[in-house]
Each structure stands twice: as structure tokens, then as C-alpha cells.
N, C-alpha and C positions, 0 to 999 in steps of 0.2 A: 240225572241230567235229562233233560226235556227232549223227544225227538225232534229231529230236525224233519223241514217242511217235503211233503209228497207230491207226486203227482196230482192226489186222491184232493190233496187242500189246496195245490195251484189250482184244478178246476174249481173249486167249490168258490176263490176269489176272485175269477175270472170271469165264470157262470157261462161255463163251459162245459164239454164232456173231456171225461177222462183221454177216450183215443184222441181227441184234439190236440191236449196236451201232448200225449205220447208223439205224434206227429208233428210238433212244432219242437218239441226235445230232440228228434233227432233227426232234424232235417229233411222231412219231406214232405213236400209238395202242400203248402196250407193256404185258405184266403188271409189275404195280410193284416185284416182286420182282426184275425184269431192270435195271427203272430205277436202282435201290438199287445194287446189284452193278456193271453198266456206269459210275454214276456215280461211286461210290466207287474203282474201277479209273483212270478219267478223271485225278480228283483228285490218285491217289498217283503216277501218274506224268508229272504237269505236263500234261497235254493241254490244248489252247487249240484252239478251234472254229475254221474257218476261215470268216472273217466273208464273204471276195470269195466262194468255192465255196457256200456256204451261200445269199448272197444270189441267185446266178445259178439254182441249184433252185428257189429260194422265190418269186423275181421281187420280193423283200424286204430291202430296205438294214434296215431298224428304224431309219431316221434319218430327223430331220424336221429343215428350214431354218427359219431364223427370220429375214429381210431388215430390216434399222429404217437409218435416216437415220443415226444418230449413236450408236454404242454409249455413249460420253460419257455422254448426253445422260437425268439421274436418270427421266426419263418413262420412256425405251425399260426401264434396267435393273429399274424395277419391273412393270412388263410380263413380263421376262425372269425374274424371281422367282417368279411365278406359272406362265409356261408350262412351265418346264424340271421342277417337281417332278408336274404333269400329266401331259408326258411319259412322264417317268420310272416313274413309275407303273406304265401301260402299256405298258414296257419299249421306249422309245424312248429315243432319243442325239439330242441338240439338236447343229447342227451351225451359227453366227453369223456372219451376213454386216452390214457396218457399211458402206454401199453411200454415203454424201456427199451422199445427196439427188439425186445423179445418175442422170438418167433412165436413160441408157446401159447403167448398172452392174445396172438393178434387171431391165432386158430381159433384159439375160443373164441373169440370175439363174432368171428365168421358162424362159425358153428351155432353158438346162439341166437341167429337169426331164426333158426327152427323153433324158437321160444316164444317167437313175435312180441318182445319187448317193444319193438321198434318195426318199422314200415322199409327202412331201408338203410344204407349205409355208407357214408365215406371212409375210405382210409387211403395213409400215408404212410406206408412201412418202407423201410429204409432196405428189407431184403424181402423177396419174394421167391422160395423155394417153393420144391416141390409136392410139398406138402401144402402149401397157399394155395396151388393152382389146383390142385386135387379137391382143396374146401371151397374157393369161388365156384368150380365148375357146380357145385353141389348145394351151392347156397340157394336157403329159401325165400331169399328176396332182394330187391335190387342192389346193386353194389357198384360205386364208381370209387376206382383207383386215381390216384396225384400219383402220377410216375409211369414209368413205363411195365408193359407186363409184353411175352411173349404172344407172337402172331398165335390165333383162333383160342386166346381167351378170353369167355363170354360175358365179358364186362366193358362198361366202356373207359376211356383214361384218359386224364390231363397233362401234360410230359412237358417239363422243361428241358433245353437244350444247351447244358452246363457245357459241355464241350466247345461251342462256338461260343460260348460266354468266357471261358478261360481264355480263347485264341484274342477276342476284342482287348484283354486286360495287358496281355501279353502286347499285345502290337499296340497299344497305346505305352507300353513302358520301354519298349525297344525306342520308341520314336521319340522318347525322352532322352536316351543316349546312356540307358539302362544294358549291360551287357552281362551282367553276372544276377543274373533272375533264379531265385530259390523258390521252389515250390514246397508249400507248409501243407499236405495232405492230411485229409479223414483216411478211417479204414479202407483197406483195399477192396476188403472182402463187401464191401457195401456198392450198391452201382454210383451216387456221387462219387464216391471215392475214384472209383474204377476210371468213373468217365472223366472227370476232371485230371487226373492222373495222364489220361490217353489224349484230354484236350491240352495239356502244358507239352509234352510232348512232338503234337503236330505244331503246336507254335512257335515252338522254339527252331522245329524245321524249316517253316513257312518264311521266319526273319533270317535264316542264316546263322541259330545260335548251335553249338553242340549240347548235346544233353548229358548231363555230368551228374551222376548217378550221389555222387557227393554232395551235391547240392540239395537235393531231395530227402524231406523231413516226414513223417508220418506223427500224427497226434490223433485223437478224440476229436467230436465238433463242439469241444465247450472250450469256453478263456481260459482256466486254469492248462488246460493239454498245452492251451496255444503257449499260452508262458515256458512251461514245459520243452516243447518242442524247439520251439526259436531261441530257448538257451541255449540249447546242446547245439544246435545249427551254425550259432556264431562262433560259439567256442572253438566249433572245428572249422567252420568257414568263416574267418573271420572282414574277409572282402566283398561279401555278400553287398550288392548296391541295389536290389530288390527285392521284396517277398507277394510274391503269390500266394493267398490265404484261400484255404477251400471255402473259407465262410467267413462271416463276419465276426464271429466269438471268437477264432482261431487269431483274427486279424486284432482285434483289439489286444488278444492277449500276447500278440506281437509287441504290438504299440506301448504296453506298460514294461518288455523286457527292455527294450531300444531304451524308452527314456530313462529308465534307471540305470541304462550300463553309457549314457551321455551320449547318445548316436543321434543326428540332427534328422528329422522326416518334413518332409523327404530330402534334406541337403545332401545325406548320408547315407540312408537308406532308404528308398519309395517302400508304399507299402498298399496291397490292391486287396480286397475280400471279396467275398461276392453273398448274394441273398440282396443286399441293399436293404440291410433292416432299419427302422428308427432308429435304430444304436448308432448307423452308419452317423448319419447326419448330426449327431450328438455328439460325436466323441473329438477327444485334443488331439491332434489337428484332427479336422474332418474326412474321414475316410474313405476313399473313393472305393466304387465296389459295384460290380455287375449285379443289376437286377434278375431275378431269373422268374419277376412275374408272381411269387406265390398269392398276391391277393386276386388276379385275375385267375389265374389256378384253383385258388378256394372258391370264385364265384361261380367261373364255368363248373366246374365238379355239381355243384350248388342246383343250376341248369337243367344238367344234363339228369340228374339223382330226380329233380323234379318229372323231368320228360317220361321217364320211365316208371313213377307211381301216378304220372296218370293213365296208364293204360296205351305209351308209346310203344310200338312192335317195328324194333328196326335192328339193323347189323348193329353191333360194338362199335362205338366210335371212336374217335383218338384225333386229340386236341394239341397240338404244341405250341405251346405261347414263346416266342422269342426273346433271348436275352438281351440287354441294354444297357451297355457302359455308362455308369454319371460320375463323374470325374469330379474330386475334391481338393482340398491341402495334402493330404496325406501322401499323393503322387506329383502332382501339380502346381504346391504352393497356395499361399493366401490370394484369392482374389481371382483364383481360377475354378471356383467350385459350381457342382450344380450341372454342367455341362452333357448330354444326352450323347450315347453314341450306340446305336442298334443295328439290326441284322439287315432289317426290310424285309423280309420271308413270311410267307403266309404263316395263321395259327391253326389253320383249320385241316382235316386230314392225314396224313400222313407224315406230316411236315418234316423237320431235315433229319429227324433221328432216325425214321426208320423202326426195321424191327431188331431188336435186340443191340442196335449199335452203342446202347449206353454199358455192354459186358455183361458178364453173366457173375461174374466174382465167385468166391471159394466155396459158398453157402448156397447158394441159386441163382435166381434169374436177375432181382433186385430190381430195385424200382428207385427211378429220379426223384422218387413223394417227397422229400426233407425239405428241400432247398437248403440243406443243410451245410 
């Protein structure tokens, strides 16, 4: 096989010097007339940069990670929709880790940023122990969290506010003349879980309902749990006239137990999810379901992950995007869908969460990253 073309033969068709070339190769400072000529040389003879040689000069992969629990999972890929054309942008390469929600897998993750595979890093883990906070503190290059992390950790974070997103779902289904409202919960031990769990709670105080420990289901965040879980729910509650779904997989796989056990949605049973994924808007009836932002969430992360591989020197920041009720069939009826109903609360700062008000659950400190 023939080798492929050099520096040594871009000059020689350019009718250039070698340092020329080396200088329009890697970006510094050239008259444009060399740039023109070097790169038009480049071109006609297949030349390909070499990315490992290139980065070891620069101390610059131009690739950024992006860590989520569940690539699967419609929350993570609209996240993913938003970060990768950011990137891209600013002529970065998304390089996607689907890590199981496993602590282990996300350490390493962190860890290998001392490998400079990568310039920097998003992630969205669903728990953030103490063994996270120990490898962020230590991490060899930038890192922006989706979720909450505990006050004076040195990262910055995108945080949704699932708690006042369950309370909106809630007070739209009371004001239906909903009074028997089941909550379909994720793991406890996960901060969605926790916090969603702590948000069905104040709401059900806030309308005047009692909290009936009966009514409350705990599943996985995928449709088969949700199937899962809303059988056993009805079996034993069988008066149930609403379900609160921690998500919208939960919430679909509501939607296929009702219709095969002949239960009318919502005549019979409302039924709310939250995330607001594309599935929402897809599925028989249409499902209404609190947005909690994840593609603004992907972009800010996106942002801020930028701010900081350009040489930004500033405090940790923390972003809260606000939840937003859109109301469909599934609660509502035919002809009532589409319908917007939000916080009004700023995104920027502090916002309504706070520090650690999304729990700490059984594992660590946990982070809202899922939208799950």
C-alpha cells in the first residue's frame, strides 16, 4: 500500500515551506494566501490531520463525553439532541457512555478523564454518592452535572424541579374532581424518585387530600415496571380514579394495563407522567405529562461545559429550568390537548430547589439528571 500524503508533499504542491504547512496544520496565525494554497494542496491529495499527533501538541482531544443512565431512555436522547449540535458547533465530537445507572461504571468514567480521551464531560446519573463527590472533586477536567449535586461541589449543574412539577399534575387532577390519586413511583433510593415521592405528598396536602400509603406503587422507570406495578395497584385499589406516573414509560405502561383490564382514560381513570417525551404526544389517548425541560437541560449543560473549556474562571454554577404542565386526552379528554401550564420562577441560580431539597436517598446525595 502506497503511503499516504505528508506535510513534506503538501509543501512540495503548494510551493511552500514545510513550517508553513506545519503552521496552517495546526492552526496558527498564517497569511491567508498560504492558508488557501496549503489547503487546497491538502485537499487534492487526500491528506487527513492526524487527530492522536495533533491532540498531544494541543493537550486537545476536541471530544467531549456525555455519561446518562439509559441511552434508551426518550429523556437522556432529547438531552442528546440539544448537546451534540452545541458541540458541534464549536467543533467538538460527542463521544456516549450508557453507563446502567451503575455507580461503578460512572466512577470510571470520571476517573478517566485523567486519560484526556476527552476535553471534558457531561453526566446525568440518577445517584450521586460519596464516592462521586470524592472523584468530581478530583477530576482532571471540566465536568457539568443534569441534576442536583450538594452545596460546594466544584462543578457546575442543570437541575430540574420535579417536585413542583408533581404538585402542577396534582392540582390539575384535583380540579378535575379526581380525589382517589395513585402515585406510580421510580426507586426511592434515586433523587427523582425521592423527590417526586416528597412532591405527590405536599400535593396531596396543598388540595386537602389525605395521603394513603395504599395508594402508592413503586416500579423501575421503564413500561414493562409500569405494567408491572399498575397491576398490582388496581388489584388492590381497585377505585383508583387517577395515576400519577413518575415518568412517561411508567405512564404508558399504565395506559396498556387500564386498556386491557377495560378501564375508560380518562372517564375512569386520569392518567398524568411526567418528562413530556415524544412518546407523550404519540401515544392512545394522548398523555398529558409535566415537562421537566430535559432538552433545555441538555443545551444549558452544553453552555456552560463550553464556558469552561474556554478558559471561563468562575464559581460553580446551578441552573433550574422549570417544570410545565401540557395537558392532553389522557386527563382531559379529546380536544383538550396541548395546553401549557408552568411555574413562572426564574432558571438561573439558585432556583426553587435549593440545596439538597431534592433528598439525599439510601445510596447518596443523588441527582435530578434522569428526567426520568
Amino acid at each position: 500500500m502506497a503511503d499516504g500524503p505528508t506535510i513534506n508533499t503538501i509543501a512540495a504542491r503548494a510551493g511552500v515551506s514545510i513550517a508553513s504547512v506545519s503552521r496552517v496544520l495546526n492552526g496558527l496565525p498564517t497569511r491567508q494566501e498560504t492558508v488557501r494554497k496549503v489547503m487546497a494542496a491538502a485537499d487534492e491529495l487526500g491528506y487527513v490531520r492526524n487527530a492522536v499527533a495533533r491532540s498531544l501538541k494541543s493537550r486537545r482531544t476536541h471530544q467531549v463525553a456525555f455519561a446518562m443512565a439509559d441511552v434508551g431512555n426518550p429523556a437522556y436522547l432529547a438531552m442528546l439532541r440539544e448537546i451534540q449540535p452545541v458541540l458541534k458547533a464549536a467543533g467538538y465530537r460527542l463521544v456516549l457512555h450508557s453507563t446502567d445507572a451503575v455507580a461503578a461504571d460512572e466512577i470510571d468514567v470520571l476517573r478517566s478523564l485523567g486519560e484526556r480521551y476527552v476535553d471534558g464531560l457531561i453526566m446525568s446519573p440518577l445517584r450521586v454518592t460519596d464516592a462521586h463527590l470524592e472523584t468530581l472533586a478530583a477530576a482532571r477536567a471540566p465536568v457539568v452535572i443534569i441534576g442536583q449535586v450538594p452545596e460546594g461541589t466544584p462543578v457546575d449543574n442543570v437541575r430540574a424541579d420535579s417536585r413542583t412539577g408533581v404538585r402542577l399534575a396534582i392540582d390539575h387532577l384535583h380540579a378535575l374532581g379526581r380525589r382517589r390519586v395513585a402515585m406510580v413511583n421510580g426507586p426511592l433510593d434515586t433523587v427523582p424518585g425521592a423527590a417526586r415521592g416528597a412532591g405527590y405528598r405536599e400535593a396531596l396536602e396543598a388540595v386537602g387530600l389525605p395521603y394513603d400509603e395504599d395508594l402508592v406503587q413503586i416500579a423501575d422507570f421503564y413500561r414493562p415496571e409500569g405494567r408491572r406495578a399498575v397491576a398490582e395497584l388496581l388489584a388492590r385499589r381497585p377505585d383508583v380514579d387517577a395515576l400519577m406516573c413518575a415518568n412517561d414509560l411508567i405512564a404508558l405502561g399504565a395506559l396498556d394495563v387500564l386498556r386491557d383490564a377495560g378501564r375508560r382514560v380518562p372517564e375512569d381513570v386520569a392518567v398524568a407522567g411526567m418528562d413530556d417525551t415524544d412518546l407523550a404526544a404519540a401515544s392512545w389517548p394522548s398523555l398529558t405529562s409535566v415537562s421537566l425541560g430535559s432538552a433545555e437541560r441538555g443545551r444549558v449543560a452544553a453552555e456552560l461545559l463550553l464556558e469552561r473549556l474556554n478558559g471561563g474562571e468562575r464559581e460553580p454554577r446551578r441552573v433550574t429550568v422549570p417544570p410545565r404542565l401540557v395537558v392532553r386526552a389522557s386527563t382531559a379528554g379529546e380536544g383538550h390537548c396541548g395546553e401549557g401550564h408552568g411555574t413562572g420562577h426564574g432558571t438561573e441560580g439558585h432556583g426553587t430547589e435549593g440545596h439538597g431539597t431534592e433528598g439525599h436517598g439510601t445510596e447518596g446525595h443523588g441527582t435530578e439528571g434522569s428526567g426520568a
